[in-house]
N, C-alpha and C positions, 0 to 999 in steps of 0.2 A: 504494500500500500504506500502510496506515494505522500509523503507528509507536508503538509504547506508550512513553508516558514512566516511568523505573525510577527516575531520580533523586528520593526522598524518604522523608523518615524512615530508620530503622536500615538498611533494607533498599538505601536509596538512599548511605547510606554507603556499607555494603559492595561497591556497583555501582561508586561510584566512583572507592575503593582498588582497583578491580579493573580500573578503564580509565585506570589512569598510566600505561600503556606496558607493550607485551611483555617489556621489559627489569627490569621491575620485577618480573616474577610471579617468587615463592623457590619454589614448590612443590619442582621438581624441575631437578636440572642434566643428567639423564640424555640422550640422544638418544633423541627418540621415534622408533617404528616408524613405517614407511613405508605396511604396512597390516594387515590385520586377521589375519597370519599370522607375520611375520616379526619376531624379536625384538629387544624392547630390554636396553640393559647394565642393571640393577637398580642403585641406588645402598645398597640393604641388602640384609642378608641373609633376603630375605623364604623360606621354606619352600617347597615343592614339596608337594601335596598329594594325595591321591587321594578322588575321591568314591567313596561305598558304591554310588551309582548306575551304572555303569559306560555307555558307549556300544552301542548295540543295533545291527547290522550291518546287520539285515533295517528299522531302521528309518530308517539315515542312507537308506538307497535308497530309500524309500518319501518321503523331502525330497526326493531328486535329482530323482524322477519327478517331484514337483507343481513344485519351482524352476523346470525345465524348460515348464512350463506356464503358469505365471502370468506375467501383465504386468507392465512396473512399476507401472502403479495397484495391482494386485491385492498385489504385495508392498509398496508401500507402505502401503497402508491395514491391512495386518499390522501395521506398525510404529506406529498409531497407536491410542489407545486415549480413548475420549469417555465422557461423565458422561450419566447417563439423563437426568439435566432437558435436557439441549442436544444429544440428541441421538433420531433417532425408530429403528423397526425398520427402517423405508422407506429412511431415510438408510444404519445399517449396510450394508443391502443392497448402495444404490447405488453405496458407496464401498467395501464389501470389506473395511469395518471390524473388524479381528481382535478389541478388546479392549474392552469398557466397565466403568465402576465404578459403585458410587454412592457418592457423599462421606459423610462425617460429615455426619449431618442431612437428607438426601436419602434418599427412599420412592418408593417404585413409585406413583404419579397425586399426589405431591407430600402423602401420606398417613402423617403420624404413625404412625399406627393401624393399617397397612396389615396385611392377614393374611396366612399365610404360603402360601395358597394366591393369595393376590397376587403374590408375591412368584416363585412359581414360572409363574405366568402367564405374569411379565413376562420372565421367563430365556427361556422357551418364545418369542413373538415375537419377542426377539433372537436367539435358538437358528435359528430358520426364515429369519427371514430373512437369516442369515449362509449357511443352504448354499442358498440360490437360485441356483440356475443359469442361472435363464429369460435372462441375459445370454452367456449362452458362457463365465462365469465360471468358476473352482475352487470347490468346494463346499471351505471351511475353516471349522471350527467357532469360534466364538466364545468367548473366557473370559472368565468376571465376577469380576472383583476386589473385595472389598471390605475395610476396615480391621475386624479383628474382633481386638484388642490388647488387649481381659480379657473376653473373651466376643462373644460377635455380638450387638455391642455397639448395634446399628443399628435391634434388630427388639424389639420390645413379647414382655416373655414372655420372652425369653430368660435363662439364668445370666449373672451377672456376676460376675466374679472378681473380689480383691484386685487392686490397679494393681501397677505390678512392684516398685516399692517396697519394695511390702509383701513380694509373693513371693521376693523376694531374701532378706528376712530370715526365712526359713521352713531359711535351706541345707537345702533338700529337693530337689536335682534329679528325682529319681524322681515326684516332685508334681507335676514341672512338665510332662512327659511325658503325666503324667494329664489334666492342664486343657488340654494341646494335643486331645488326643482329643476331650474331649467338645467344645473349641469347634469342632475339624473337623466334628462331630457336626450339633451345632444349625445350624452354616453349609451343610451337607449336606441337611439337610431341606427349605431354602428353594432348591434349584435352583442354587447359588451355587457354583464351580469354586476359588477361589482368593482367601487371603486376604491382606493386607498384614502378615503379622505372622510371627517375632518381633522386635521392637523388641532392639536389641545395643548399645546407647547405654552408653560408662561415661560416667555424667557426675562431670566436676570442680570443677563452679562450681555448687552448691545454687540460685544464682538464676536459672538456665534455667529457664524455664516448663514443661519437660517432662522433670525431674526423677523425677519420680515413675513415667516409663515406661522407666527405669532400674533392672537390678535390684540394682546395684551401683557404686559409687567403683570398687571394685577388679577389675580385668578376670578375677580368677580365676572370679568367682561368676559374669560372664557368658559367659565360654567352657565352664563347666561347665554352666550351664542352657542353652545355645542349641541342641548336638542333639540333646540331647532333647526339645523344644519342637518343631525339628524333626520328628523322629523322633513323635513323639503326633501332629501338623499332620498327615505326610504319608503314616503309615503306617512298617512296620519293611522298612528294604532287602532284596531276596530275596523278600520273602512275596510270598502272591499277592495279597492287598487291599491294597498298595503305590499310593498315589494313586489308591482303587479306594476304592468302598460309601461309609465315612463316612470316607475321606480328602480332605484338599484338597489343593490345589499352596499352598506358605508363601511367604516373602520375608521374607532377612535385609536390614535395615533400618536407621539409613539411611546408607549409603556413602559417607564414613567421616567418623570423628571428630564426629557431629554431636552429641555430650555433650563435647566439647573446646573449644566457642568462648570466647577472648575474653571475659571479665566474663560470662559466663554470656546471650551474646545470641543467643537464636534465630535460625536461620539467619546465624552471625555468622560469625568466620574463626578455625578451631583454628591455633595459631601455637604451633610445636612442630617438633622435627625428626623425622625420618625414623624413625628408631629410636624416639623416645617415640609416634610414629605406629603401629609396627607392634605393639609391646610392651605398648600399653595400650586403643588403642582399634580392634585387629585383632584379638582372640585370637576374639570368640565366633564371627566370621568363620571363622574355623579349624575350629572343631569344627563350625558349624552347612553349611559345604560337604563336609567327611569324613562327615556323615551324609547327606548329596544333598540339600540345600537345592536346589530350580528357580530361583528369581529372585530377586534383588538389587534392590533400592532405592538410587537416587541420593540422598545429601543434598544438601538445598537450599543447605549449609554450606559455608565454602572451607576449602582447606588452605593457608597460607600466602599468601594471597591469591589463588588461584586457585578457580575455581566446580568442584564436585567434577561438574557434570552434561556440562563439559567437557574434563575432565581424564582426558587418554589416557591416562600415567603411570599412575595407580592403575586405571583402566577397564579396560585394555587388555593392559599391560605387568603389571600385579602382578594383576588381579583373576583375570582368563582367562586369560593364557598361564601366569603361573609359581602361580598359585592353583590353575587347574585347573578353574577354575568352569565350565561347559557350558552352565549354562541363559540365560536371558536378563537384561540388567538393563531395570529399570524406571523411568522417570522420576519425579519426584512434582511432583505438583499446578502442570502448565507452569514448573517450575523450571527448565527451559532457556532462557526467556525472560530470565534473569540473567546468563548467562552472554556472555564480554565479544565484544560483534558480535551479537549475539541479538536476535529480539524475540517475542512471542509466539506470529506463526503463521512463523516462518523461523528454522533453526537446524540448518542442515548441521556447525558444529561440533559438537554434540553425538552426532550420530550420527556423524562420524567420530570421534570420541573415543574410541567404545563404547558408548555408550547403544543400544539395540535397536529401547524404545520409547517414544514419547513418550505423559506422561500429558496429553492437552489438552482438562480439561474443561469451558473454554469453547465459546461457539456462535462461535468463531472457527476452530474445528477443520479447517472446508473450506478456511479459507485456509491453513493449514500445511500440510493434505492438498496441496494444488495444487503449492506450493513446492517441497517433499519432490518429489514426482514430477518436476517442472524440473529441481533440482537431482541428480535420479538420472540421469535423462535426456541431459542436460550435461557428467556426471564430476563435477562439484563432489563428491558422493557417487558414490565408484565402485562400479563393478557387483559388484565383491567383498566391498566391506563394505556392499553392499545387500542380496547375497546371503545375507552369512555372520549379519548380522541377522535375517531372515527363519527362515534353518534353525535359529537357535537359537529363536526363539518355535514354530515347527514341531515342533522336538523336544519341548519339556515339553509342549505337546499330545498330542503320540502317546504320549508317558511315560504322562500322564494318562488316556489312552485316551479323548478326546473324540471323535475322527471315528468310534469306532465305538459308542459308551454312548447312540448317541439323544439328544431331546430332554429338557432335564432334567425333566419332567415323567415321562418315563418311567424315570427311573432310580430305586434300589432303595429309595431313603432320601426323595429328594423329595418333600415334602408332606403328610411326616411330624410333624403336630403335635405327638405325644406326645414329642418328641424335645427341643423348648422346652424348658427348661425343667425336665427329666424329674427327679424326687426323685432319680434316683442321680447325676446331674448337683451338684445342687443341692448333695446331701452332699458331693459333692470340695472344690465350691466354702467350704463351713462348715469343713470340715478343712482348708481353705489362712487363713483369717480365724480358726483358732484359731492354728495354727503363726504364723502371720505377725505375732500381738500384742508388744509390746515392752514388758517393764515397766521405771522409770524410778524408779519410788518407791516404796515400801512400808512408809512409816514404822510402827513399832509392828503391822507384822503385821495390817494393815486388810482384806488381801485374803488369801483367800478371802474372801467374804460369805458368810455365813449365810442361806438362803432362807426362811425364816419370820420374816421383819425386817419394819418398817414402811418403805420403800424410795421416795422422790425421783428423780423423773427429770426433767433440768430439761437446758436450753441448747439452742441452735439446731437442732442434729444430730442431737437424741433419736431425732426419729421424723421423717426427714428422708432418702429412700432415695436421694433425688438427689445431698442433699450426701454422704452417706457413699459413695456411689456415681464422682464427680468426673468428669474429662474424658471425652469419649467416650463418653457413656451415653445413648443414645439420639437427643440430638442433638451434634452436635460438639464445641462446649465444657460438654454439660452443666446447659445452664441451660435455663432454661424449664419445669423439671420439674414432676410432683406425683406422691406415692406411686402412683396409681394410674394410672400411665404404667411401671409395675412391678408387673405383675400376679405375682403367686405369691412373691415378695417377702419382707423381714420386715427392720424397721427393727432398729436396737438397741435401741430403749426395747421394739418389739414381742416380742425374744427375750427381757428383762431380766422382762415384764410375765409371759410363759408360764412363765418359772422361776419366779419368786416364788411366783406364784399357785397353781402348781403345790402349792405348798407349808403350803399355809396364810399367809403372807405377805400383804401389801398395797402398790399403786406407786400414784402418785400422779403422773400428766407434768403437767409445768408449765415452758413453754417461758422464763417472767423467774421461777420458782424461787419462788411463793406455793405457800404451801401451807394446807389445812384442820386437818391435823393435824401436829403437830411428827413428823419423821420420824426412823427410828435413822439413818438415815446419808442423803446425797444424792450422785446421781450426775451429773456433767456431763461432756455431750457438747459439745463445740465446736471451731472451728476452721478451715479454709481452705474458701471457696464454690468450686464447680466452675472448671476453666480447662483449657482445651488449649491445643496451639501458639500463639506468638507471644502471646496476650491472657496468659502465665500468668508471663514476668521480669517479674524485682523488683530494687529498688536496691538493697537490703539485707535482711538476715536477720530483721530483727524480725516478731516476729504482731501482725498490731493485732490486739488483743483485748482492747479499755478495759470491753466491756459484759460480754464474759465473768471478765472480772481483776474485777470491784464484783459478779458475781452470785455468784463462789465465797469473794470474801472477807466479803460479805452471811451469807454462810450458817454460812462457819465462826464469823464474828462471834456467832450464835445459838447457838454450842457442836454444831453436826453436822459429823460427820466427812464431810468429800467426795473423793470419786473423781473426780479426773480423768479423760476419757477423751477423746484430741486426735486429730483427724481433720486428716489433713494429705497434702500429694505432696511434701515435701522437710525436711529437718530446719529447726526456725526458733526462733528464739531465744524461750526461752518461762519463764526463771527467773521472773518474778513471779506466772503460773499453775501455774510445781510451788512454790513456797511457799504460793501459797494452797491447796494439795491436800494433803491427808493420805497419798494414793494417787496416783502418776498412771501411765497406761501408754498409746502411743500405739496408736493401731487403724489410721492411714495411713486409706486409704479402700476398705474392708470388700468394696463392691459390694451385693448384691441378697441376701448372708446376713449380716446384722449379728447372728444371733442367737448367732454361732459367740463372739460377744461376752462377752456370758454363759458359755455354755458353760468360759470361762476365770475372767470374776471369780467367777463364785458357786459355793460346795459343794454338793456333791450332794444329794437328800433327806436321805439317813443324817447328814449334816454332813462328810462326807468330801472332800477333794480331787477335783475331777473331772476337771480338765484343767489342769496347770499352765503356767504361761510359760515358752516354751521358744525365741522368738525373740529374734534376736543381730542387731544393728543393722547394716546393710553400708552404712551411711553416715555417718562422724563428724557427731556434736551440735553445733554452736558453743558455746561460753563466752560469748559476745556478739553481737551485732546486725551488727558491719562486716563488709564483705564481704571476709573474709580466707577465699582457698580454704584450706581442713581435709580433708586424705586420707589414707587410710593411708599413712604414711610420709611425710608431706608437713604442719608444722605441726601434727602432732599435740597439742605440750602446747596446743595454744589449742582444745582439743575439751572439751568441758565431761563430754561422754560418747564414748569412742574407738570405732573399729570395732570389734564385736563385742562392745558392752557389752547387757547384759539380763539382769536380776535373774529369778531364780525364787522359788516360795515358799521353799525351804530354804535363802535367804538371811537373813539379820538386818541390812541393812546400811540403817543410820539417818543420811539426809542433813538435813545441817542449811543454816540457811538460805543461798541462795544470794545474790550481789550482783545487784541490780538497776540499775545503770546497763547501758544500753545499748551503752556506746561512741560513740551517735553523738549527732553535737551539732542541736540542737533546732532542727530548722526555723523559719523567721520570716514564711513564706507568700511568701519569693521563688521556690520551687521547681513548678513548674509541676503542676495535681493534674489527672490524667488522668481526662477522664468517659467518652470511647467512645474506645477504640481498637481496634477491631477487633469488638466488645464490650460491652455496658453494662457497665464495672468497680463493682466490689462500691462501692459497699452499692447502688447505681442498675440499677434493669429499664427498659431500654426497652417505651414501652408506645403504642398508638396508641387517641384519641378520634374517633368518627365524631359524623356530624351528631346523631346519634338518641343520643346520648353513652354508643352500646354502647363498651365499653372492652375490648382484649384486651393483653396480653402477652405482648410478640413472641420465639417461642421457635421459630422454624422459618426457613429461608432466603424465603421467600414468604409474606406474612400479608396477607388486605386484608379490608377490613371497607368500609360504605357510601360510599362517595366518597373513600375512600383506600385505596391500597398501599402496601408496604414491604419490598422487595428487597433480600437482601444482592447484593453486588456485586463485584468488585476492581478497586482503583485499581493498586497496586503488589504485593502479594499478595494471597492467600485471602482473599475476603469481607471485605475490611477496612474495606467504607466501605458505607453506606444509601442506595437510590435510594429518593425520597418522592415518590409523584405522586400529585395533588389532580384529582378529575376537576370541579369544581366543582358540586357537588352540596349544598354545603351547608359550614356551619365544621367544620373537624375537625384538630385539632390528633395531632402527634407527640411527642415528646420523651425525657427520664429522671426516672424516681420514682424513690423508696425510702419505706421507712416509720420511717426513721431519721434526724436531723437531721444534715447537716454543717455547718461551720464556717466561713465565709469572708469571716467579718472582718477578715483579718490579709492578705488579697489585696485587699479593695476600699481597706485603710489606704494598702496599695504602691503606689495608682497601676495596678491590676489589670483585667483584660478576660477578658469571655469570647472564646474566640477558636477559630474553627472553619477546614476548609474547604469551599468549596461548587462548586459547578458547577451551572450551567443548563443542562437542554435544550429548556426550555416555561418562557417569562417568565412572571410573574404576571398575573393578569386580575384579581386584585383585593388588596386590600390584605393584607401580610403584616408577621406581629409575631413577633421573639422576648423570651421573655419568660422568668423564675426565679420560682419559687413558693416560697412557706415557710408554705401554713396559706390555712383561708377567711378573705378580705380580707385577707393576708400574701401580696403576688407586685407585679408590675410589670412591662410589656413595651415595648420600642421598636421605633417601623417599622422595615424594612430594607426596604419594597419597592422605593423608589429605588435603592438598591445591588444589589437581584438583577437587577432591569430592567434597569439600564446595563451589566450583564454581555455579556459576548461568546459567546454559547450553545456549547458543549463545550469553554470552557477552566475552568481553576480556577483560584480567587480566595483569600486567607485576607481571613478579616471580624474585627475585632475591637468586641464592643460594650463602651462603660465601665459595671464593675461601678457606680464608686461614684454614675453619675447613677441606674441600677434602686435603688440603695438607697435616694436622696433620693423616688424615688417610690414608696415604701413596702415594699420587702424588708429582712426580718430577717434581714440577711447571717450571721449567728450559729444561724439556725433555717433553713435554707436542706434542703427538701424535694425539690424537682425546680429541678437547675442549668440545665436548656436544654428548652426547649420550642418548638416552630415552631406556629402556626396560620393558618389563612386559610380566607376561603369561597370562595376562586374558585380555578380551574386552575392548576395549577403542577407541574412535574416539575424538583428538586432533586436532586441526593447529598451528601452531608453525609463527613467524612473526618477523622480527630484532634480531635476536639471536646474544649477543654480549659480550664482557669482557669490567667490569667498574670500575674503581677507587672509591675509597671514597661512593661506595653505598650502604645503606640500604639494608640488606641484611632479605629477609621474611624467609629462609631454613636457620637454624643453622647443626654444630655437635651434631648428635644426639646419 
C-alpha cells in the first residue's frame, strides 16, 4: 500500500501537532461511546434538539428490507462518494458507488462551457448505472453533490449571489430563504440532487482565506440565517414539495469551528474551550438541524488538536445523539487522510468516529473502496456502525424521494434552461447587492449621484464580472475568468453605464483613469482578485493597493471628486484609499448583478433617492494592518469601524483624515514572497507556451496545448501542486506572468533564491532551463537538467536557484515580469509544489 506523505507546509504542521501522542489531544476529556448507539457523558451543556423532519416508520422498514440485502461491498460503496474526473459510470456501477460530486472547476467531459443538457446527460449515466442490477446487486440511486455556496456556482449562465459576506450585512434572513430557493432552482435544472451549502463558519481571525463565506463574526446573524437557507435549499417541512421539484438535499458546513482557527489558518486548529465551542461556532448548527438540514460537513479543521473528520466527541456524542441530527455526515475533499493513523485510501477511524461518508475524489478511490470492505469484514469497522452509516445515507434518499423520481432526466425541472439564470432569479440576486452595500464615507453628501453627470469609471473591477464575482465562480478559486464566461451578467461599470445613459448623462471606462474629457466626478472600483480555500490567508490586514492609492489620488489631484467602491471577502485595512475618496462604500463581491450597484449610488431620473444604504457591517473594520483579532465584544476600540456601523444618506457625518501608518514595520525582502501556492498569487497567471508559441492561460484543473500538459494535482491537499509533462514535440515553456512589475531587489541584495519543489516521474531527454523574465532582452535562465536527472523519480527534492547570479546575467530584478518559468524541447514529466522567492538561502543552481 502506497503511503501519502502529510508532513508539509501548514497542513503538515497541523499533522504533526496532531501525532504527539494520544495523551496530548485536549479536545475532549469525556468517555467516548462504545458504539454508534450508546451514550456518552457531554462535558457541556450542549441542547437536545428536534428536527422539523421527523423519522418516517414506513420508511426506517423500507432501510431494514434493503440493509438486509446488500453486501458489504454494496454498503460500502454507499459510504463512498468519487469526483466525475476519476471516476466513470462503469466504475459507479461496478463498485455500488452511492455518491459523486464535481469539485470546484470540474465539468461534465472536462468542459468549461458544458450545457446544461450536459450536465443532465451526465446525472443520467451515473443515475443508470447506479440501479444496475445485471450483478445480483440492490438497485440504490445515486446522489450528486455539488458546492453551489452563492449560486450554482459551477455552471456558465447561472445567478450568482453576493459571497456571505456581503449577505450577512443585508440582516435580511427572509432574503436568505429566497437565494436558497432559486439556487435549489438552477441546481434542479441541471439533474443535480444535492448541494454542499450552507456555509455556518463564524469566522474570528479576518485572515482566513474564506472569510468572506462567513456571514458573520457574530454567531447570532448565522444561526438566524442558516434555517432559512435551509428551509429555501430544501423546501418548507410538512409540504409536499419538501426535497421535491426544485428542492435539493443542503449541508451544514463545515463541522465545526472551521472560522475559529488559530491566526486565521485554513484548515488550522480552533483552540478554545468547550463552551466558547458551543456558544459561538455551534449556534447556526442549531437552527439549521430544527429546520431538517440532511447532511453535515466535516471540517478539514481541529479542535484543540484533534482532526474534526475523526472526532467521535463532536461526531457522534454531540452531533447525533444529543443534537438529534438523522441524516448523514459528509467528509470533505479526502480530509480523513489527516487524520492521526490515516492515509488517503485507509481510515477506519473516521468512520468509526461518525463520519458516514467519505468524500475520495481521487483515482485512489478503489483502494479505500477495498480497505473499507476489509476492515468491515474484520470488525475493525463493526457491523453496527457499518450498518447504522449506511441507513443514515439511505434515509435522506428516500426523504429525497430518489428511488422512486427516475432518472434525472426525467424529473420535472431537469433541463430546464430557462431556469439559469431566469430574470426573476437575477432580481433577488440585484436586491441582495443593493441590501448588502456598506457605506463608509460620505463626505459632503457626494452620494446620491446625479444621472445626467459626465461620469469616470476607472480601476481594475469596473467591468471585471470575475473579480466582483470572487471564489467559487465558475472555477474554484475564481480565476481564469473573462466576462463572457458570464453570460447574462452585468458588471458594475455595465449597471453604472445603463443608469447614466439612461439619463442623458455620459461614462467614460478607463481601467488607469485617462480620460478625453475632464469628468464631474470619477468612480473607482478596486480591490481583492478572486481566492478560495487555502490560496486566500494573509499575514496581515493591509490591501496592497499602491496602483489603486496613485490612480485615486491622481484624480482627486485634478480637482474630481471620487467614489470609492472596494470589492473585497474580509475587512482590510484600507485608511489611505478612504482618504483619497470623497465617497467610499464597500460592494464585498457583488457576483453576476453589479448593476444592483448603481441602483444605490445614483438618483433616480427625477433626481430623487432611489435606493439608499441600508447595510450594517457584521464584521469589525480594523484601525490598522496587524493582525489583532476585532469582534464584537472582543477588542472593539481597535475597530476603526464596529459591528454594525453603515452610514445612510440621512447621515451628515464628515470623516476627516485618517492615520496612515500601518502598524506594521517594513519589510526588508527577508520575508519569503509566495509565487504559487496552490495558485498563481496575484499579480502572477500561470500560463503555458507550446512549440507553435500558441499561449493559453491556465484557468481549468486540465489544460494542454501542443506538446504540453498541465494538471493540477495534490501533494498534501487540494490541487496544491502542477504536474508538467513535455511530450517532446518541440520547446515549450511553462511558468508565471503578470502585466505588472514586481520588485526583487531587496531578495537578490539578501543572499536570495528562487526556491521551489519538484518531483520527477520522466527524466529529461533534453536540456532544461529555468529562467525570470523582466521585458524583451530583460530575463536570464540556468540549467537544472543535471539536478532533475540525478533525481530519484517519485521523490521530492526542494531546488534552490541564486537570484543574484540570473541578475548578473541580465535581469532587472526591480522590473521582474514572470519570476519562474521552466522550458525544454524534449520529454519530461515534473510537478512543481511552493514555488517561492527566499532570502539568505542556500542556493543548489549557481552562474554557470
Amino acid at each position: 500500500m502506497k503511503k501519502r506523505i502529510l508532513l508539509g507546509g501548514i497542513s503538515g504542521l497541523i499533522v504533526a501537532a496532531s501525532l504527539a501522542g494520544c495523551d496530548g489531544e485536549k479536545a475532549s476529556t469525556a468517555k467516548p461511546a462504545t458504539d454508534a448507539t450508546s451514550k456518552a457523558v457531554l462535558t457541556a451543556d450542549w441542547p437536545m434538539l428536534t428536527s422539523a423532519i421527523q423519522q418516517d416508520p414506513s420508511i426506517e422498514s423500507r432501510i431494514d428490507a434493503l440493509l438486509a440485502q446488500m453486501s458489504v461491498e454494496e454498503k460500502v460503496g454507499q459510504m463512498i462518494q468519487v469526483e466525475i474526473r476519476t471516476a466513470t459510470p462503469e466504475e459507479v456501477r461496478e463498485y455500488h458507488i452511492g455518491s459523486i460530486l464535481n469539485g470546484g472547476g470540474s465539468f461534465p467531459d472536462n468542459n468549461k462551457h458544458a450545457s446544461v443538457a450536459d450536465w443532465v446527460a451526465l446525472a443520467d449515466r451515473y443515475y443508470h448505472a447506479s440501479m444496475d442490477t445485471s450483478d445480483g446487486g440492490v438497485a440504490i440511486p445515486m446522489i450528486w453533490g455539488t458546492d453551489a455556496v452563492h449560486g450554482h456556482n459551477n455552471v456558465i449562465g447561472a445567478t450568482l449571489f453576493p459571497h456571505n459576506i456581503a449577505l450577512g450585512a443585508t440582516h435580511n434572513p427572509e432574503l436568505m430563504r429566497k437565494i436558497g430557493e432559486v439556487t435549489a432552482a438552477e441546481v434542479s435544472a441541471t439533474g443535480i440532487d444535492w448541494v454542499f451549502a450552507p456555509t455556518l463558519a463564524v469566522t474570528r481571525d479576518d485572515r482566513w482565506g474564506r472569510s468572506y463565506e462567513s456571514y458573520s463574526e457574530d454567531p447570532e446573524v448565522v444561526r438566524d440565517y442558516a434555517g432559512e437557507l435551509v428551509e429555501g435549499l430544501q423546501g418548507t417541512p410538512g409540504s409536499g414539495d419538501l426535497l421535491r421539484g426544485k428542492y435539493v438535499v443542503s449541508t451544514a458546513k463545515h463541522f465545526l469551528a472551521d472560522g475559529g482557527t488559530e491566526n486565521g489558518i485554513d484548515r488550522g486548529d480552533a483552540m478554545l474551550s468547550e463552551q466558547e465551542l458551543m456558544d459561538i461556532h455551534a449556534q447556526g448548527y442549531f437552527s439549521a438541524i430544527e429546520s431538517g438540514v440532511q447532511t453535515v460537513m466535516a471540517s478539514f479543521s481541529s479542535w484543540n488538536g484533534k482532526k474534526m473528520h475523526g472526532h467521535k466527541y463532536l461526531m457522534t456524542d454531540v452531533l447525533k445523539q444529543q443534537l438529534g441530527f438523522d441524516g448523514f455526515i459528509i467528509g470533505d475533499w479526502a480530509g480523513h487522510q489527516f487524520v492521526n493513523g490515516c492515509s488517503n485510501v485507509s481510515c477506519p477511524q473516521s468512520i468509526n468516529a461518525g463520519l458516514d461518508m467519505f468524500m475520495a475524489p481521487d483515482p485512489s478511490w478503489k483502494e479505500l473502496f477495498a480497505n473499507t470492505v476489509a476492515q468491515a469484514k474484520s470488525g475493525e469497522i463493526s457491523a453496527e456502525r457499518l450498518n447504522d452509516a449506511v441507513r443514515r445515507i439511505l434515509r435522506v434518499k428516500l426523504r429525497a424521494g430518489l428511488f422512486d423520481a427516475g432518472a434525472p432526466s426525467e424529473r420535472a425541472y431537469a433541463g430546464d434552461e430557462s431556469l439559469i439564470g431566469a430574470p426573476e432569479h437575477r432580481a433577488i440576486a440585484r436586491q441582495a447587492v443593493r441590501e448588502s452595500l456598506v457605506l463608509l464615507k460620505n463626505n459632503d453628501g457626494l452620494l446620491p449621484l446625479a444621472r445626467n453627470q459626465k461620469v469616470l469609471v476607472t480601476g481594475d473591477g469596473a467591468d471585471n464580472i470575475g473579480k466582483q464575482s470572487g471564489g467559487w465562480s465558475v472555477t474554484w478559486q475564481g480565476t481564469g475568468n473573462q466576462n463572457a464566461d458570464f453570460p447574462g451578467a452585468t458588471s458594475v461599470y455595465g449597471g453604472i453605464a445603463e443608469a447614466v445613459e439612461s439619463a442623458g448623462g455620459s461614462v467614460q471606462l478607463s481601467t488607469d483613469g485617462s480620460f478625453a474629457t475632464k469628468p464631474d466626478v470619477a468612480i473607482v472600483v478596486f480591490g481583492e482578485d478572486p481566492y478560495a480555500e487555502m490560496q486566500g490567508d494573509v499575514s496581515n490586514l493591509r490591501y496592497q493597493g499602491e496602483q489603486d492609492l496613485a490612480l485615486m489620488q491622481r484624480l482627486r489631484a485634478q480637482g474630481i471628486p471620487v467614489v470609492g467602491l472596494f470589492i473585497t471577502g474580509r475587512p482590510l485595512w484600507i485608511n489611505p484609499q478612504l482618504n483619497a475618496s470623497d465617497a467610499f462604500a464597500v460592494i464585498w463581491q457583488p457576483g453576476t448583478e453589479g448593476a444592483g450597484v448603481a441602483d444605490v449610488i445614483f438618483r433616480d431620473a427625477q433626481g430623487n433617492v432611489q435606493y439608499d444604504f441600508t447595510g450594517k457591517l457584521t464584521f469589525s473594520w480594523p484601525d490598522d494592518a496587524t493582525p489583532v483579532v476585532r469582534n464584537r465584544g472582543e477588542n472593539e476600540a481597535q475597530a476603526l469601524f464596529q459591528y454594525g456601523y453603515g452610514l445612510s444618506y440621512s447621515d451628515s457625518v464628515q470623516m476627516a483624515a485618517l492615520s496612515e501608518e500601518s502598524g506594521l514595520q517594513q519589510a526588508e525582502g527577508r520575508e519569503s514572497l509566495a509565487i504559487f501556492n496552490g495558485r498563481a498569487l496575484d499579480p502572477w497567471h500561470f500560463q503555458v507556451v507550446d512549440a507553435a508559441n500558441h499561449q493559453s492561460v491556465i484557468s481549468s484543473s486540465v489544460t494542454k496545448l501542443n506538446g504540453i500538459s498541465v494538471k493540477s494535482v495534490d501533494r498534501n491537499v487540494q490541487e496544491d501542486s502542477r504536474r508538467l509533462q513535455w511530450t517532446g514535440e518541440g520547446d515549450a515553456t511553462v511558468g508565471f506572468f503578470a502585466n505588472s512589475r514586481t520588485d526583487l531587489s531587496r531578495y537578490a541584495a539578501n543572499g536570495g533564491a528562487l526556491v521551489f519543489d519538484v518531483k520527477i516521474d520522466r527524466a529529461p531527454s533534453d536540456a532544461v532551463n529555468i529562467g525570470i523574465n523582466c521585458g524583451m532582452d530583460c530575463g536570464a535562465e540556468q540549467a537544472i537538467t543535471e539536478v532533475l536527472s540525478g533525481m530519484t523519480a517519485g521523490e521530492w527534492k526542494t531546488v534552490a536557484v541564486d537570484l543574484q547570479c540570473l541578475a548578473t546575467d541580465g535581469v532587472k530584478m526591480d522590473m521582474v515580469l514572470s519570476p519562474f518559468y521552466v522550458r525544454t524541447a524534449g520529454a519530461l514529466d515534473m510537478t512543481v509544489h511552493n514555488i517561492h522567492v527566499a532570502a539568505d538561502a542556500k542556493a543548489d543552481i549557481h552562474c554557470g
